[in-house]
Residue frames as a rotation matrix with the C-alpha (Angstrom) as fourth column:
UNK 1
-0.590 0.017 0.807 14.32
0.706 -0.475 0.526 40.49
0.392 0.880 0.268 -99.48
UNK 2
0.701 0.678 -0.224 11.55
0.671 -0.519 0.530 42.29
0.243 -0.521 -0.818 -97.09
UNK 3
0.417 -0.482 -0.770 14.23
0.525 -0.564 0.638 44.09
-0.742 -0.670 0.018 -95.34
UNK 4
-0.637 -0.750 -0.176 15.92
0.481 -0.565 0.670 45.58
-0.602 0.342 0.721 -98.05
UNK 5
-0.482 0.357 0.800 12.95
0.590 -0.542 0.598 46.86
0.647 0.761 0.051 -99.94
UNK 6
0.772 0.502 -0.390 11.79
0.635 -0.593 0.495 48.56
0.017 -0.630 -0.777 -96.79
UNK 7
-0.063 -0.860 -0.506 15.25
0.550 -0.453 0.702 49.96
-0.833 -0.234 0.502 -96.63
UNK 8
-0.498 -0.191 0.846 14.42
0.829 0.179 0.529 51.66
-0.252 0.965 0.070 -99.99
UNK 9
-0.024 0.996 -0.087 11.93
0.957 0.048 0.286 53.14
0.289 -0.076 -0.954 -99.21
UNK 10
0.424 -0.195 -0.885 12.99
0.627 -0.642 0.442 55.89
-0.654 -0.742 -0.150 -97.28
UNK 11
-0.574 -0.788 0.223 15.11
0.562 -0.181 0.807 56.82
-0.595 0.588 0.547 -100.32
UNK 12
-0.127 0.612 0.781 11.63
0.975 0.221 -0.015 57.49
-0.181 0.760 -0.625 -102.14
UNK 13
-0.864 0.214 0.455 10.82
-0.214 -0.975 0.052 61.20
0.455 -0.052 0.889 -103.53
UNK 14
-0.070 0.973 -0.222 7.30
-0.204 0.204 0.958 60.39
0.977 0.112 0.184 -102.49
UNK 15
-0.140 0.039 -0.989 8.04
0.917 0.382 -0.115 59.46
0.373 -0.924 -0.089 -98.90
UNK 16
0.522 0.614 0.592 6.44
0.042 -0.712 0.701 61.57
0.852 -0.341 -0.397 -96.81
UNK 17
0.684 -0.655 -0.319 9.84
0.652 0.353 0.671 60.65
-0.327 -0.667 0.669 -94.19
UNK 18
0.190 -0.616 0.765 12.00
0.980 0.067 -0.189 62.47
0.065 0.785 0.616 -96.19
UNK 19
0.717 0.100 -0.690 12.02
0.254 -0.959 0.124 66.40
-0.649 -0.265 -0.713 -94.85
UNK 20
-0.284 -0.827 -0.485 15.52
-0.064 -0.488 0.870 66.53
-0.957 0.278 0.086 -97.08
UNK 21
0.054 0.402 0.914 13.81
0.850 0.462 -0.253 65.32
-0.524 0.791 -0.317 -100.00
UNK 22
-0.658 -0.038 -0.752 14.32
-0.305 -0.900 0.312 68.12
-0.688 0.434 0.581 -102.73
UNK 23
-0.979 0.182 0.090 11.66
0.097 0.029 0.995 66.53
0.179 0.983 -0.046 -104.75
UNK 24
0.102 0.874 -0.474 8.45
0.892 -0.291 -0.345 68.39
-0.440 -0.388 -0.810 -102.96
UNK 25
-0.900 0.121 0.419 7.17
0.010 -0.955 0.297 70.89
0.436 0.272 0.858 -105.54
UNK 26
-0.059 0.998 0.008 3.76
0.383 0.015 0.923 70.26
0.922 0.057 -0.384 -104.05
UNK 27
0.432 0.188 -0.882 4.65
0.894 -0.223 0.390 71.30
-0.123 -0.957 -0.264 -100.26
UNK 28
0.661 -0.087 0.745 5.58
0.019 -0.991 -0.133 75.75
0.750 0.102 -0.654 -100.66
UNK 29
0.456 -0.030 0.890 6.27
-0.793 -0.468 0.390 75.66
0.405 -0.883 -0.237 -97.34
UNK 30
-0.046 -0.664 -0.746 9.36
-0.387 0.700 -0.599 73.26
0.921 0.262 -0.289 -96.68
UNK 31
0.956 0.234 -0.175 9.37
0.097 0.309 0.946 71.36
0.275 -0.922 0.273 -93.20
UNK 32
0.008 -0.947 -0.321 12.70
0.912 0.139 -0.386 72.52
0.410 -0.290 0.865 -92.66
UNK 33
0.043 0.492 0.870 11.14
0.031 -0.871 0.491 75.79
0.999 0.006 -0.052 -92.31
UNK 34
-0.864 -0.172 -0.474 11.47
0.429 0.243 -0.870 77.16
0.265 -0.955 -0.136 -88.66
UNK 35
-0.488 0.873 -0.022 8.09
-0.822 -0.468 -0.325 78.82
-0.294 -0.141 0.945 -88.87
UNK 36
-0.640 0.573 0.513 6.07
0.343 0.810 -0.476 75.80
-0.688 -0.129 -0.715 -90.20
UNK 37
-0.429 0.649 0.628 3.23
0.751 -0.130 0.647 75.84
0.502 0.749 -0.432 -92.60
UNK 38
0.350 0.698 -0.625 2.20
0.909 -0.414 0.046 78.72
-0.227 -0.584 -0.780 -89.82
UNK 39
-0.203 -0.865 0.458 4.47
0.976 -0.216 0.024 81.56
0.078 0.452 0.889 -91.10
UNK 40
-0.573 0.280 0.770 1.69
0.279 -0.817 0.505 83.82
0.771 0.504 0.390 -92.09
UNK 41
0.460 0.864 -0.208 0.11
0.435 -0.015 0.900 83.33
0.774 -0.504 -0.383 -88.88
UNK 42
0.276 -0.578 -0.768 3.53
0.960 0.126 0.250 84.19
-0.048 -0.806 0.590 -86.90
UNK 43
0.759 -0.488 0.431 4.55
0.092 -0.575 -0.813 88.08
0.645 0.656 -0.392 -87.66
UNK 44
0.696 -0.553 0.459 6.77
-0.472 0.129 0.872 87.57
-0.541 -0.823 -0.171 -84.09
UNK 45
0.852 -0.353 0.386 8.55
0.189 0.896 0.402 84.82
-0.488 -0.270 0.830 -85.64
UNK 46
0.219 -0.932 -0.289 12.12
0.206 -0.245 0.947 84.80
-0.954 -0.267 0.139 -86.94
UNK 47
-0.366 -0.271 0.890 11.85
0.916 0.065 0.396 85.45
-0.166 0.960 0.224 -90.16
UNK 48
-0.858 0.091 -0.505 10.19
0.026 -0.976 -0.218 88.64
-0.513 -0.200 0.835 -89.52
UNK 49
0.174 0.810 0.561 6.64
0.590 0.370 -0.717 89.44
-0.788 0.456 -0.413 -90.68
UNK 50
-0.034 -0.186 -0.982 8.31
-0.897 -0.428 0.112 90.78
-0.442 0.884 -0.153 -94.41
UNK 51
-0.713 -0.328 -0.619 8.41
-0.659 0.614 0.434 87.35
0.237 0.718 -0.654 -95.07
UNK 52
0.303 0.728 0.615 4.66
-0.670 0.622 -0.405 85.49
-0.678 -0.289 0.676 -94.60
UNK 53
0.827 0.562 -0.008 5.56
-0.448 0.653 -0.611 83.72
-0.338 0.509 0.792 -97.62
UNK 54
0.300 -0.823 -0.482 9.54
-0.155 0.456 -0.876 82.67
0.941 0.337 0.009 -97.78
UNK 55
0.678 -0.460 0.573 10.65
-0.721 -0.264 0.641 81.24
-0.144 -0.848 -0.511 -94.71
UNK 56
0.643 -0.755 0.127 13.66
0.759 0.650 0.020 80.03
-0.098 0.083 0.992 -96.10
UNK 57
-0.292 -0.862 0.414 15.28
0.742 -0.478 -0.471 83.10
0.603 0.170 0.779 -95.15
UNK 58
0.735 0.192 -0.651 15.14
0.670 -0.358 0.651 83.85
-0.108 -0.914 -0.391 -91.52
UNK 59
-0.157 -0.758 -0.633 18.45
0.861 -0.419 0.288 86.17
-0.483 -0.500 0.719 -91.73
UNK 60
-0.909 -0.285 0.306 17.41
0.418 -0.618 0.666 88.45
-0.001 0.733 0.680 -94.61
UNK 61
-0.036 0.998 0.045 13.68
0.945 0.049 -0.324 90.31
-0.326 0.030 -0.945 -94.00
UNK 62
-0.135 -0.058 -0.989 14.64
-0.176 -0.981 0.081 93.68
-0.975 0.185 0.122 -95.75
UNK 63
-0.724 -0.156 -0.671 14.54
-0.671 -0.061 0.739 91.52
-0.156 0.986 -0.061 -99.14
UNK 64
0.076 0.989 0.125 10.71
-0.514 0.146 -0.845 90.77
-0.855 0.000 0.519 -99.87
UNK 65
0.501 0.839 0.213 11.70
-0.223 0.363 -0.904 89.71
-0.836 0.406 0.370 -103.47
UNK 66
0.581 -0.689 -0.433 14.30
-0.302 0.312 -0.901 88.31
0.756 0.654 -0.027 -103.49
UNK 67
0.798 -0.329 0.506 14.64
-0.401 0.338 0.852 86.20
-0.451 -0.882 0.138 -99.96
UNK 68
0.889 -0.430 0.156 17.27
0.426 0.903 0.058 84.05
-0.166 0.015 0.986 -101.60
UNK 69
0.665 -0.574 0.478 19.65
0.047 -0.606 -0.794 87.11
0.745 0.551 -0.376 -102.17
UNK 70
0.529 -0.278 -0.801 22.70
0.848 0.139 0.512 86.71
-0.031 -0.950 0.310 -100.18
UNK 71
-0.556 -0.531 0.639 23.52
0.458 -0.838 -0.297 90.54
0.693 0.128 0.709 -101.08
UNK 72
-0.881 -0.052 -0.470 23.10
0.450 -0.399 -0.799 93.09
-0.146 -0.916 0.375 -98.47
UNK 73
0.211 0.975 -0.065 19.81
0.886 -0.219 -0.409 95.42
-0.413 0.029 -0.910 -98.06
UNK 74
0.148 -0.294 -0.944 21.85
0.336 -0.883 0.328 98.32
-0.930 -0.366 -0.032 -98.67
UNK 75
-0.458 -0.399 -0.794 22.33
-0.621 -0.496 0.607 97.68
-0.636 0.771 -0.020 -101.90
UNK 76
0.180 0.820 0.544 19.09
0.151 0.523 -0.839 95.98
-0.972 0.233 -0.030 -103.67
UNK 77
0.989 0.147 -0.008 18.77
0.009 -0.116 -0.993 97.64
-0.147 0.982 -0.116 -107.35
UNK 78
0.612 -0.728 -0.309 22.85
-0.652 -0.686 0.323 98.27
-0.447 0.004 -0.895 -107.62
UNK 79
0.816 -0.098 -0.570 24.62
-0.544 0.205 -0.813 96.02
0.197 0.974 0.114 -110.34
UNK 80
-0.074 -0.955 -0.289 28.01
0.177 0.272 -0.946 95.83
0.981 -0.121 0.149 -108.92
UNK 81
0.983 0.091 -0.161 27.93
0.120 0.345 0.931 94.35
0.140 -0.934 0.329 -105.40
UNK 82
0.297 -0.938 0.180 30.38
-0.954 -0.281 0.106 94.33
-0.049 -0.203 -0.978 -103.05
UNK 83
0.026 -0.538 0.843 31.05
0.159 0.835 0.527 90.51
-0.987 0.121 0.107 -103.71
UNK 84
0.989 0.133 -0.062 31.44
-0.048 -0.101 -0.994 91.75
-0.138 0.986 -0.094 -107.49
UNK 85
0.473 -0.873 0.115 34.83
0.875 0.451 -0.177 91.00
0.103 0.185 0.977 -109.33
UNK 86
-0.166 -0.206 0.964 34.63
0.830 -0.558 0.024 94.26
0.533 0.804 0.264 -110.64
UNK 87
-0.902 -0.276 -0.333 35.92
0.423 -0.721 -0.548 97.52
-0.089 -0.635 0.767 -108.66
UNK 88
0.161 0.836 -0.525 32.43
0.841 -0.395 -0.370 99.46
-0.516 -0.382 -0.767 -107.52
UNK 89
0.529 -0.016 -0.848 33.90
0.319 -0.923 0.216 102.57
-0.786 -0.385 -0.483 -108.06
UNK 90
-0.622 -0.754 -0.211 35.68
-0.142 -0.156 0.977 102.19
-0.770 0.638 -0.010 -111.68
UNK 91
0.684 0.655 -0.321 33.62
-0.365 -0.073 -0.928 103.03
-0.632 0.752 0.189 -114.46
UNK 92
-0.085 -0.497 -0.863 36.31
-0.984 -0.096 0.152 101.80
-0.159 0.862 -0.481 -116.60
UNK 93
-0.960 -0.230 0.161 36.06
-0.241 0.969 -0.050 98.18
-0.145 -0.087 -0.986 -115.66
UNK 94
-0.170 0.933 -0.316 32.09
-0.199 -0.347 -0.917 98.79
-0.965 -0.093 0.244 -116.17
UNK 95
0.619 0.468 -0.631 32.51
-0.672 -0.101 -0.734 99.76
-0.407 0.878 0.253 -119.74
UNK 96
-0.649 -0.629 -0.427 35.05
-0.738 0.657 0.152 96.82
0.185 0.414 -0.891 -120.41
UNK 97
-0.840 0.332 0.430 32.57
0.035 0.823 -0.567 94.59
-0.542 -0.461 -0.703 -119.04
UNK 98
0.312 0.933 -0.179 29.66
-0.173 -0.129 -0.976 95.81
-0.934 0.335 0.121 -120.98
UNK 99
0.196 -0.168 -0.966 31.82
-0.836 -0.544 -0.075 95.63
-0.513 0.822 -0.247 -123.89
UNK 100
-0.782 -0.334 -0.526 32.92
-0.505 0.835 0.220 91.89
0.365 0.438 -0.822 -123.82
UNK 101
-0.579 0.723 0.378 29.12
0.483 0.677 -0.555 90.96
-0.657 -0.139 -0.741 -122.91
């Protein structure tokens, strides 16, 4: 029985083993992180120094607030994205959309 409740263990939200664990609201600063709890100390580092405080998004340092956006910089405040369903350029599909929401 020893062996298998050590084998549990590992499984625990609480384990401090656990880097995949999604149940650390107490740690900001995830250990999957490639900057470490040092982030704010790195502005060299890959996440660029726009981001002292998200470094869960080394590819994207033009979006301060909103690190988790996987839309371009180019187009930050703009409604219809280019991964939108809905043609960019067609105000008609716009006001059909505003109309059935």
């Amino acid at each position: 029985e020893i062996p298998t409740l050590k084998a549990e263990r590992p499984e625990s939200p609480r384990s401090p083993f656990c880097p995949l664990s999604p149940n650390m609201p107490h740690s900001p600063l995830s250990p999957l992180s490639p900057l470490g709890p040092n982030s704010t100390a790195t502005p060299g580092g890959p996440a660029g120094p726009s981001f002292p405080g998200s470094p869960f998004s080394p590819a994207v340092p033009f979006w301060p607030g909103s690190p988790f956006s996987p839309i371009p910089p180019l187009t930050p405040c703009k409604p219809i994205s280019p991964f939108s369903p809905f043609e960019p350029t067609s105000p008609a599909r716009l006001g059909k959309w505003c109309q059935n929401h």
